[in-house]
N, C-alpha and C positions, 0 to 999 in steps of 0.2 A: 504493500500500500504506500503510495505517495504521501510525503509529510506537508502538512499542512502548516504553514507557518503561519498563516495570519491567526489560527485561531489555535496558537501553542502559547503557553504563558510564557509571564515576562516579571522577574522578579523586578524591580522599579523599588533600587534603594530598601526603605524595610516592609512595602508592602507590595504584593501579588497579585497581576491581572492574571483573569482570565482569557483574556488574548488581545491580540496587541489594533484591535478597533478602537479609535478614541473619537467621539460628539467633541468637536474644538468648541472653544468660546464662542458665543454670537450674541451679540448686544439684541436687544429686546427694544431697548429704549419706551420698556412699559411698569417703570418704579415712580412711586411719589415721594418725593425729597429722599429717593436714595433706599424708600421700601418697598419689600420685594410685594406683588400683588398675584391677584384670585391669575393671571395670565402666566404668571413665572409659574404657580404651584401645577398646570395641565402643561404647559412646557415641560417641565423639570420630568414631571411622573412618567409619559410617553416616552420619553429619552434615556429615562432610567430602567425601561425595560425594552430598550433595542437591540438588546443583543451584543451591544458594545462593553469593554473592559474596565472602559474609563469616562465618566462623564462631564466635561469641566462647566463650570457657571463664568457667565459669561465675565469682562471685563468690570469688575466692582469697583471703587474708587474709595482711594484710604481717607481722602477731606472731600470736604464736602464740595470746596472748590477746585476739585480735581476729578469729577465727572466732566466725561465729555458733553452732553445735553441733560436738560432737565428730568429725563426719564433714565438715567442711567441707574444698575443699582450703585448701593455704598455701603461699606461697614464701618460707618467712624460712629457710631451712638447703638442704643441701647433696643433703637425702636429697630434701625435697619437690622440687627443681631436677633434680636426675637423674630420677626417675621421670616428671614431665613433660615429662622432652624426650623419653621412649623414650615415650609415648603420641605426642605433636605429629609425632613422624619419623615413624611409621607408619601416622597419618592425613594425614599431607602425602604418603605414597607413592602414596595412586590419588583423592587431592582435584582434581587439573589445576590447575585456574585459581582455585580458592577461597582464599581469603586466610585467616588464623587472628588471631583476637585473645584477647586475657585482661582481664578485670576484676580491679582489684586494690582490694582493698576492707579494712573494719573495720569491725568489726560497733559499736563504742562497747557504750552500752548496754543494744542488744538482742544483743550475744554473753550466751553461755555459757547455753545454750537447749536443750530436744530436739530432736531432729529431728522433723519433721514428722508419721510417725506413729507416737511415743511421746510420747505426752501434748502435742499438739500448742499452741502457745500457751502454754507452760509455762517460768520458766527452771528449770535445773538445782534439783533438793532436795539435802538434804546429803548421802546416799549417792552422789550421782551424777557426784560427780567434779567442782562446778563451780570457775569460777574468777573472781577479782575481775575488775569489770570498769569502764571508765572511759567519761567523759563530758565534755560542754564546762560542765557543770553537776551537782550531786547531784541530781540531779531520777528518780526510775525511772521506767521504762516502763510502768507500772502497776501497781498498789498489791501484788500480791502479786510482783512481779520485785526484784531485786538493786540497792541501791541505787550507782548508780555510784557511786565517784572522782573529782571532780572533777578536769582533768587541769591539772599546772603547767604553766609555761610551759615547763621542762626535757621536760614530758612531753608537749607537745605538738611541742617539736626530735624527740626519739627516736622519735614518730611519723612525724612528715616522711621523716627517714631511712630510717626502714623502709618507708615507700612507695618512695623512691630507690634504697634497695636488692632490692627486688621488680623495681622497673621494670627494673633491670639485667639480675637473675636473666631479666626474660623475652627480652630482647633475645637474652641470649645464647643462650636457646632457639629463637630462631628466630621469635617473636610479630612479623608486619605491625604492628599494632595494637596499642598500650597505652591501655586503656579506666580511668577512675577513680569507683569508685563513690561517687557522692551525694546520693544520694535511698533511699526505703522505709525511711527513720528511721535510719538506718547513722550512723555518726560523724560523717560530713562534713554530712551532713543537717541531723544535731544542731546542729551550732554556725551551723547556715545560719537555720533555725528561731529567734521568740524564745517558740515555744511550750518549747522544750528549751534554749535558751542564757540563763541569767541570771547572766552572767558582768558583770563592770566594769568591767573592764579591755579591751586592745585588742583583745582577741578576742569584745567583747560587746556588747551596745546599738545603735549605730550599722547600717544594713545593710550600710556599708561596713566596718566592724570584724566582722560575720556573716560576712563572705565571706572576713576576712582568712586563715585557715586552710585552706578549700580552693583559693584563688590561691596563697599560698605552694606548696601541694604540687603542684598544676598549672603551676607555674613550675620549683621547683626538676625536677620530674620532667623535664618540658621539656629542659634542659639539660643531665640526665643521659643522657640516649637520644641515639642518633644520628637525624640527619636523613632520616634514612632509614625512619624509624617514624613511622607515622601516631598522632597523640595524643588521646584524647577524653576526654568525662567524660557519667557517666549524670547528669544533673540533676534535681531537682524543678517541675513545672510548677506545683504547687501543695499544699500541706496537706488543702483542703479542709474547714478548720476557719476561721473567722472569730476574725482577730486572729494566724495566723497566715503564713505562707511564700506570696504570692500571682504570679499568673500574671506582674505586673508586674516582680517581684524575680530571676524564673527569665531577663527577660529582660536585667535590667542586670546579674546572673552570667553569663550567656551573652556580653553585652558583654565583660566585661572579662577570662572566656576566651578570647575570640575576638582579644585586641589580646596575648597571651599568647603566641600560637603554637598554642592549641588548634586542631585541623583541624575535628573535630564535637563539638555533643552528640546525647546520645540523651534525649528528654523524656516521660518517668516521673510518678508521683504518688504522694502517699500514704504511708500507712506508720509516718510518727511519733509518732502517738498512735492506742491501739486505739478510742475514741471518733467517728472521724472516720467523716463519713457520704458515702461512696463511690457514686456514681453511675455502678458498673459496670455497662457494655453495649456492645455492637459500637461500635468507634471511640471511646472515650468519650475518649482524652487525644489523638484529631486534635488538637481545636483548638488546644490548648498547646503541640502542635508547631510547627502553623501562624503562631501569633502569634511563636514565638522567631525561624522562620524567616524571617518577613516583616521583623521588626522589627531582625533583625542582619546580616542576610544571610549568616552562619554558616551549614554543610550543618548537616542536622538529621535527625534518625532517630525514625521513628515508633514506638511501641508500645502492645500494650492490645488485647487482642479483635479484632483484625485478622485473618479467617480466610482469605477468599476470593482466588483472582488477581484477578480482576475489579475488588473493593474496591480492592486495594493498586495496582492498575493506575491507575485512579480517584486514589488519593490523591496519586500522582508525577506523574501527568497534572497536576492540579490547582495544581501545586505549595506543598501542603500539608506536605510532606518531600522531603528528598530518597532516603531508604532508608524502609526496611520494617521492621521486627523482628517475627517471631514464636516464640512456644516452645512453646505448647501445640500447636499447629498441628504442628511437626515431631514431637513427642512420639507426638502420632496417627497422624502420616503423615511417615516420614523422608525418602520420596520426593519429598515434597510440590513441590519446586523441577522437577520432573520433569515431574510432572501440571501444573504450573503453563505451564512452558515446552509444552506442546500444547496448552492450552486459550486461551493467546493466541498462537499461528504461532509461537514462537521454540525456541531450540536453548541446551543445554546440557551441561556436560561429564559423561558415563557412562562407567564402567567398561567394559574387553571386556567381561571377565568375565558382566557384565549386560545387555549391548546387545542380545541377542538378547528382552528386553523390550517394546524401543522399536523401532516398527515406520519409524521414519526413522532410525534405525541397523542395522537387519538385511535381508538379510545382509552384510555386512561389505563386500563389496564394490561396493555402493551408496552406502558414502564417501565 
């Protein structure tokens, strides 16, 4: 019998997927000041019984002014930590064996934005409620966005913290996985970039001084979690802009997460300047995952226009990655880890409720 790689486990640092299918993060942009609602809890639950290994919660934001729109979630209070743990308990009631993760993120500045489909590409006008927003540099996003804050050093601690204080909030939810976003121009992006950092001090110039603000918060998070939590970070494979963020740089961040205690990253693109000319197409950031993988030997997580089992079967085969991510994929098809698992011979965890579906689960007594 042919081995099946995508649906073989994957130990991931101190805890165990059941195969290496991962739901990536996907903004919702359907929270009130940062809590999660009645839309996240039928999101979460259907995702958490796809069949997949790993399920992440989309981009949460450590302050409050570090959401990218008004409906992003957050975990910097008490209210946004309760409401998420009553969505996570009742998507862990009929998940089985899928594990949950959280991205903990800041928007820098590309917050204080619409949502996607109001005036998309836009940030806040002045009726619209925004709010100032910060950077590793004054530099905006493009000419007609908000001009960040450059942030001080005090305000680069108070950031730290409140990644250390999310990371906590999710621990005690019950989050497998603390994931750290830093790539698609987000804050950590910024100061990693010196298309967006032109700082001169130690958080500027140097690649080593670029990285210094996300190793810090990958460290102190580190520390703050128990070993019992898987720890990752979403990375940049590249800008895609010349003079910027290159394949080379994504792998000596990846190095010196990896000697950190990081368990994965997940390798990303794009994002930090709307100029950047994108060469999106089925598989288009493999390689970037492939080269961090080979080059660190870090586990590493694929995404990007990955539709097919077959594909993703292909890429873990190859050892191109060691996980999968997809979101649009699940958007279309929540089942999709379903249909995946019979179109390569393999088994996955179903509900009763729904087994009479799957015709290698019904009737019930064929168990």
């Amino acid at each position: 019998m042919a081995i099946n790689h995508l649906f073989s486990t994957l130990q991931l640092g101190p805890i165990e997927l059941a195969n290496r299918i991962v739901v990536a993060p996907m903004c919702q942009y359907s929270a009130v000041d940062g809590v999660a609602t009645d839309w996240h809890l039928q999101h979460l639950m259907q995702l958490g019984y796809s069949g997949a290994g790993l399920v992440m919660v989309e981009a949460t934001a450590v302050q409050r002014h570090g959401r990218i729109t008004h409906g992003c979630l957050g975990l910097y209070n008490d209210d946004c930590q309760m409401a998420l743990s009553r969505v996570i308990a009742s998507a862990r009631r009929w998940a089985g064996p899928t594990k949950f993760g959280i991205q903990l993120a800041h928007a820098g500045r590309k917050a204080s934005c619409n949502v996607p489909w109001q005036r998309h590409g836009h940030s806040l006008a002045a009726d619209e409620d925004p709010w100032p927003t910060v950077s590793p540099s004054a530099l905006p996003f493009a000419a007609d966005w908000h001009t960040p804050v450059e942030l001080s050093r005090s305000g680069i601690q108070k950031v730290r913290e409140a990644f250390v204080a999310a990371a906590r909030r999710a621990v005690q939810i019950g989050f497998d996985v603390i994931e750290l976003h830093g790539t698609h121009g987000y804050l950590g992006h910024q100061f990693l970039s010196p298309l967006s950092n032109h700082r001169t001090d130690e958080y500027g110039g140097s690649l080593e001084n670029r990285m210094r603000f996300s190793l810090e918060i990958a460290a102190s998070v580190r520390a703050a979690i128990p070993d019992s939590a898987a720890l990752g970070v979403r990375i940049t494979g590249t800008d895609w802009v010349d003079g910027g963020w290159m394949p080379e740089d994504a792998v000596a961040l990846a190095r010196s997460l990896k000697a950190i205690g990081v368990n994965y990253v997940c390798v990303s693109s794009g994002g930090l300047v709307p100029h950047a000319k994108i060469p999106v197409g089925p598989d288009y950031q493999v390689p970037l995952a492939a080269k961090v993988k080979r080059e660190t030997g870090l586990a590493t997580r694929a995404v990007g226009m990955i539709w097919t089992p077959q594909r993703a079967e292909q890429i873990i085969a190859a050892g191109d990655a060691d996980m999968i991510a997809m979101a649009r994929a699940f958007l279309d098809d929540p089942r999709w880890g379903w249909h995946a698992a019979d179109q390569l011979g393999a088994t996955v965890h179903c509900p009763p409720q729904y087994q009479r579906a799957r015709a290698d689960l019904w009737p019930p007594a064929r168990r």
